[in-house]
Structures are given as C-alpha cells and as structure tokens.
py3Dmol code that shows the C-alpha trace and the ligand (Angstrom):
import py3Dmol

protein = """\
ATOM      1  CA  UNK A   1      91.555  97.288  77.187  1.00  0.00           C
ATOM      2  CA  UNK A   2      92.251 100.553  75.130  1.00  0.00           C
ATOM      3  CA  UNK A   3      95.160 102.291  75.767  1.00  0.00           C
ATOM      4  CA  UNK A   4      93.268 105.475  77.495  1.00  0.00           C
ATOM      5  CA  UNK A   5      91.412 103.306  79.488  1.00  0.00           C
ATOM      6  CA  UNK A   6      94.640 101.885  80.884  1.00  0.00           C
ATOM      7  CA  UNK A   7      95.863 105.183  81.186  1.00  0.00           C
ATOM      8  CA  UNK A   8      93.338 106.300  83.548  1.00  0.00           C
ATOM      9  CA  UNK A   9      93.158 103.174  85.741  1.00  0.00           C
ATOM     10  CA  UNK A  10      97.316 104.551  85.336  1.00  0.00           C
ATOM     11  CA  UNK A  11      96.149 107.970  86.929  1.00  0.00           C
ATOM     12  CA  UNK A  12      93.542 106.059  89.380  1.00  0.00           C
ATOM     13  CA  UNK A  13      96.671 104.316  90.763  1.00  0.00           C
ATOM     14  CA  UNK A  14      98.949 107.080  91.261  1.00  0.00           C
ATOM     15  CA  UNK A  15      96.495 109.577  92.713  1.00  0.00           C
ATOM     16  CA  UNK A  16      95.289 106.516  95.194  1.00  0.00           C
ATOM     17  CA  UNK A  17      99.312 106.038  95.516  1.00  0.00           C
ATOM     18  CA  UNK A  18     100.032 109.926  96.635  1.00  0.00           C
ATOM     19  CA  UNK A  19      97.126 109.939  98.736  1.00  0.00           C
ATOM     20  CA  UNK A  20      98.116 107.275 100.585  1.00  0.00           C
ATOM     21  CA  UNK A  21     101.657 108.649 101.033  1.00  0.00           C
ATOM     22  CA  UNK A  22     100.145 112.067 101.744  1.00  0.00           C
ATOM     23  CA  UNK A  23      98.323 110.662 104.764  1.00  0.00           C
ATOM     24  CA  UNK A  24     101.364 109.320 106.478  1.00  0.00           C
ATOM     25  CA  UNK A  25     101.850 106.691 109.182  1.00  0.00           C
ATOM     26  CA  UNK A  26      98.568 106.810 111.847  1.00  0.00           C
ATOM     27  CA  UNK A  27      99.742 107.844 115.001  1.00  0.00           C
ATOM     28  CA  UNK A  28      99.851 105.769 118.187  1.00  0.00           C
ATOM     29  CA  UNK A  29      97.734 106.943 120.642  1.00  0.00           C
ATOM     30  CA  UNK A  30     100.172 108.500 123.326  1.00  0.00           C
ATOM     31  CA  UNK A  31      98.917 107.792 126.276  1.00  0.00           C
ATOM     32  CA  UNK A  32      98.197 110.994 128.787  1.00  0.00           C
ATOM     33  CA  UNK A  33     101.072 110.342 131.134  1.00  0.00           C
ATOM     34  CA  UNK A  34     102.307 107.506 129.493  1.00  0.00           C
ATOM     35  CA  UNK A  35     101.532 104.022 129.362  1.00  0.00           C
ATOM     36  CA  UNK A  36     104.292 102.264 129.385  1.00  0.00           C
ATOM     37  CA  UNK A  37     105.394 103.469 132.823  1.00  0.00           C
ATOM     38  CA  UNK A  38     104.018 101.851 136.042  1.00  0.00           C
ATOM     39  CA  UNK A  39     101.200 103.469 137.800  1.00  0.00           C
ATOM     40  CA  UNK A  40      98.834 102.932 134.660  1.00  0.00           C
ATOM     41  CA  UNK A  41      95.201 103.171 135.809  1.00  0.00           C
ATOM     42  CA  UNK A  42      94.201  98.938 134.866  1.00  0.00           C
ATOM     43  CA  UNK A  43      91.108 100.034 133.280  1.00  0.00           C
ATOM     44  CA  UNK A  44      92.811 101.783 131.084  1.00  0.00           C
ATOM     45  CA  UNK A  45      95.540 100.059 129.516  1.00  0.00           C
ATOM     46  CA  UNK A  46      93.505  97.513 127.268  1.00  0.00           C
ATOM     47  CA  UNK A  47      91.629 100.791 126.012  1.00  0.00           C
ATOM     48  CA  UNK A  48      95.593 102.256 125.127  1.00  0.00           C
ATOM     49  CA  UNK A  49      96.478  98.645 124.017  1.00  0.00           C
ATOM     50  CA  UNK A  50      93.730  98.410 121.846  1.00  0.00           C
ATOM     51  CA  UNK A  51      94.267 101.656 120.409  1.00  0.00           C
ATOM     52  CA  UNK A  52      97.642 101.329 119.288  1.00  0.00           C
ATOM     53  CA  UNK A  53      96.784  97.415 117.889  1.00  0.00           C
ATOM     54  CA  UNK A  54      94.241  99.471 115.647  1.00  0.00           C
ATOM     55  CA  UNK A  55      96.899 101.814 115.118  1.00  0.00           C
ATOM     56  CA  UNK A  56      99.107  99.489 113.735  1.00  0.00           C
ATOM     57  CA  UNK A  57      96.809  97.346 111.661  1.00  0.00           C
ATOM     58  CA  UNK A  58      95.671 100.065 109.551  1.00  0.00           C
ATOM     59  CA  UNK A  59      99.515 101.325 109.077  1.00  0.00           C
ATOM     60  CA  UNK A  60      99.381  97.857 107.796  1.00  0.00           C
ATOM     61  CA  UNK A  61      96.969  97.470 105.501  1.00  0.00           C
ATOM     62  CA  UNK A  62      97.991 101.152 104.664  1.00  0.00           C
ATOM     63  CA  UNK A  63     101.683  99.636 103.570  1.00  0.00           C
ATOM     64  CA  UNK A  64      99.818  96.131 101.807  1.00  0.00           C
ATOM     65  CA  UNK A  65      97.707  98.599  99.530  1.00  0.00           C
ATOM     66  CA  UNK A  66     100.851 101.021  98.570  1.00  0.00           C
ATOM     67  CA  UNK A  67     102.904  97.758  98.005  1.00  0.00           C
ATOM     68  CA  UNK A  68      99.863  96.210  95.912  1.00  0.00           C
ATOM     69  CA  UNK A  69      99.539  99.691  93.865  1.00  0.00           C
ATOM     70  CA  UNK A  70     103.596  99.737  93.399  1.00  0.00           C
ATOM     71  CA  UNK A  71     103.087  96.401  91.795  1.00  0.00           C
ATOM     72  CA  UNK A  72      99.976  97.293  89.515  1.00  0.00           C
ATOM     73  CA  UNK A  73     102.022 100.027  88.204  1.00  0.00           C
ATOM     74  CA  UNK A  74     104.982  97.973  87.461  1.00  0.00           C
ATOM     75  CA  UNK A  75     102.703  95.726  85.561  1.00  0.00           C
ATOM     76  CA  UNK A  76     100.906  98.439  83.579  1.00  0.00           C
ATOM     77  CA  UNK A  77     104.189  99.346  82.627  1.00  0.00           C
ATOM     78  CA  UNK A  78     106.366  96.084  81.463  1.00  0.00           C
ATOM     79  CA  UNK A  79     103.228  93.651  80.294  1.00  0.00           C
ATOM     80  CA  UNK A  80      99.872  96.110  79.380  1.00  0.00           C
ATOM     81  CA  UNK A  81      98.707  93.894  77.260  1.00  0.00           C
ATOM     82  CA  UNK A  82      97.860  92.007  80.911  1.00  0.00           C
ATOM     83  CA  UNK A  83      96.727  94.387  82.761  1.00  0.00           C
ATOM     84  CA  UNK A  84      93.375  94.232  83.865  1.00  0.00           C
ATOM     85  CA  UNK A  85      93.570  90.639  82.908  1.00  0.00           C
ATOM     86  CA  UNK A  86      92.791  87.988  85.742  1.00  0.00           C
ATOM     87  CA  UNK A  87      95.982  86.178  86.487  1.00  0.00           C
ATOM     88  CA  UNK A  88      94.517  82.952  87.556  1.00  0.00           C
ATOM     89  CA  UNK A  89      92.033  82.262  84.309  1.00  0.00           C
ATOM     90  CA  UNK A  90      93.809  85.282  82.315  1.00  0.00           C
ATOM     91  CA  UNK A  91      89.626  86.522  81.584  1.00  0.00           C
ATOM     92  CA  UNK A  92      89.176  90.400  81.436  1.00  0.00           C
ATOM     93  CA  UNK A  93      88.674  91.692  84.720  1.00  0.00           C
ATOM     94  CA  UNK A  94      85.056  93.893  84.933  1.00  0.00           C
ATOM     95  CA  UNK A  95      86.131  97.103  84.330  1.00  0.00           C
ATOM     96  CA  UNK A  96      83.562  98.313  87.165  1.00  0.00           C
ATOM     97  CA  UNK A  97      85.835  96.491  89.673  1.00  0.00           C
ATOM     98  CA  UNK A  98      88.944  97.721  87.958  1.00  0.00           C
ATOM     99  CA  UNK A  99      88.100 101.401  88.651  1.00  0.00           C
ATOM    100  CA  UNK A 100      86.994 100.555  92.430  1.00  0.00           C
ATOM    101  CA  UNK A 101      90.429  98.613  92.351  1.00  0.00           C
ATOM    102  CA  UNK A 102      92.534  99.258  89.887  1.00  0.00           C
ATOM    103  CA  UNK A 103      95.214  97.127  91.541  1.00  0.00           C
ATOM    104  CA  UNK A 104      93.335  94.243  90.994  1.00  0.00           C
ATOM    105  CA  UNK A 105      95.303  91.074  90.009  1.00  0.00           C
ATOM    106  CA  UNK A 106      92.154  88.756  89.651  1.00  0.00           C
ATOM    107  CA  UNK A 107      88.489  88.481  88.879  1.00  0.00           C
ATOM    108  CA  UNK A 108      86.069  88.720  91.600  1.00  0.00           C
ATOM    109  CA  UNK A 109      85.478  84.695  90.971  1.00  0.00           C
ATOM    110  CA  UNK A 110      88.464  83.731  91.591  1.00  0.00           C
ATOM    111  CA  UNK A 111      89.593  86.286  93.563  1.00  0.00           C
ATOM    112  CA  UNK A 112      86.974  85.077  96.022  1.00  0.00           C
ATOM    113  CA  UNK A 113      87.707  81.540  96.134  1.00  0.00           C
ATOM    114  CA  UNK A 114      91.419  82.271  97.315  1.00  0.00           C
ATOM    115  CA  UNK A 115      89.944  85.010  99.688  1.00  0.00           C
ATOM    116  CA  UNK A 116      87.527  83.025 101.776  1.00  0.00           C
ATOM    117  CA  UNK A 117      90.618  80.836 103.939  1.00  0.00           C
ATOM    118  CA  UNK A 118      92.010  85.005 104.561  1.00  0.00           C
ATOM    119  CA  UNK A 119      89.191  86.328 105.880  1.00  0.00           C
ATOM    120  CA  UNK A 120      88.369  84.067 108.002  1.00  0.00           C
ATOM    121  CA  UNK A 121      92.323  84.265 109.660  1.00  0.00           C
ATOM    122  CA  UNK A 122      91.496  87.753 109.936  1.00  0.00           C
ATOM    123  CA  UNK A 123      88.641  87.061 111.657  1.00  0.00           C
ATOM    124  CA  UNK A 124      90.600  84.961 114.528  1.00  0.00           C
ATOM    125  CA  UNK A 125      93.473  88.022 114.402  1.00  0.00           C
ATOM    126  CA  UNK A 126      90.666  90.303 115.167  1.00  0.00           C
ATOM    127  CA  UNK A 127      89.308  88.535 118.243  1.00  0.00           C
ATOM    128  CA  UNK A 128      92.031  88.214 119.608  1.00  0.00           C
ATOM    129  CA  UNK A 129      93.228  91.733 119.269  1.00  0.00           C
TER     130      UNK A 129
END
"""
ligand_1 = """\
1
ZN
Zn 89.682 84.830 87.217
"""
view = py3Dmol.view(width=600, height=400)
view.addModel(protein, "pdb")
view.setStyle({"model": 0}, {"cartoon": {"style": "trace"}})
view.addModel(ligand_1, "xyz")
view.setStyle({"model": 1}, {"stick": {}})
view.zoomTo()
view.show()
C-alpha cells in the first residue's frame, strides 16, 4: 500500500470517526407519561421496551465501530507497513473492502470464517429482544 493510499483510508477513518461522534448517543424513547411508573397502558410497554432495546443496541454497535476505528488509527500510525494487511494470513486486504471498511483487520475469507459462530449469536440476541 502507497503511502497516499494509506493516507486516505487515514482521512476515511477520521471523517467516519467525527461523524460518528457528531451524531451522539440515540435517544431513548421517553415514553408520553412515562413508562416506568405504574398505570402503563400493557399494550404498550413491549412497544416502549422494544424501543429503547433498539435504542441501546445501536448506541452499541455505535461505541464497537468508534472503538474499532480508534484502533485502525493506532495501527496506521505505529505499524503502516501492516495496515491493510489481513492479520490472520498477513495477505493484502482488497482495497475495495478497505475503503467500504477501512477499519478492517482481516480479509473477507477469513474474516468470514470467524464471523459465521457471531452472527448467528446475534441472531438468538435478536429474538429474544
Ligand atoms: Zn486473511
């Protein structure tokens, strides 16, 4: 990887980075009248529960990708010569997914064989929300 190239996946990351930031936490639905106090209409509260459980999850997934740009930068900084490199078989990462994701720490190979066992935990977090 040139050293301009890194330097715009470098300005890819810190635009995504202050964008996130910019957006700020989501807000929790406040409910009209409040739903943690008694007297909350029943058909309502899983709509309010709901609500905030989305809420939250994309404050988290918000917080993952900040953390997982924090760390891309950190890398681009103290081992370049890396960067963009796949950490598990150390191949060039495809410089197409590197601009999608510049925060990428593995190829889409092997970043899918480690995936598969998440996704499908997020799939049993999700029904259950
Ligand atoms: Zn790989």
């Amino acid at each position: 990887m040139s050293p301009e190239e890194r330097a715009t996946l470098g300005q890819i990351l810190r635009d995504r980075r202050a964008l996130l930031i910019e957006a700020g936490d989501v807000p929790f639905e406040q409910t009209r009248a409040g739903a943690t106090q008694a007297g909350v209409d029943d058909d309502q509260q899983p709509h309010i529960e709901m609500s905030q459980a989305l809420a939250s999850n994309r404050n988290r997934v918000r917080g993952q990708e900040l953390q997982l740009i924090d760390e891309a930068l950190l890398r681009l900084k103290t081992d370049p010569e890396m960067f963009g490199h796949c950490e598990v078989c150390e191949e060039p990462i495809a410089a197409q997914r590197l601009l999608a994701m510049p925060h990428a720490r593995m190829c889409v190979r092997c970043q899918s064989k480690v995936e598969d066992p998440v996704r499908r935990a997020r799939r049993k977090i999700t029904d259950y929300v």
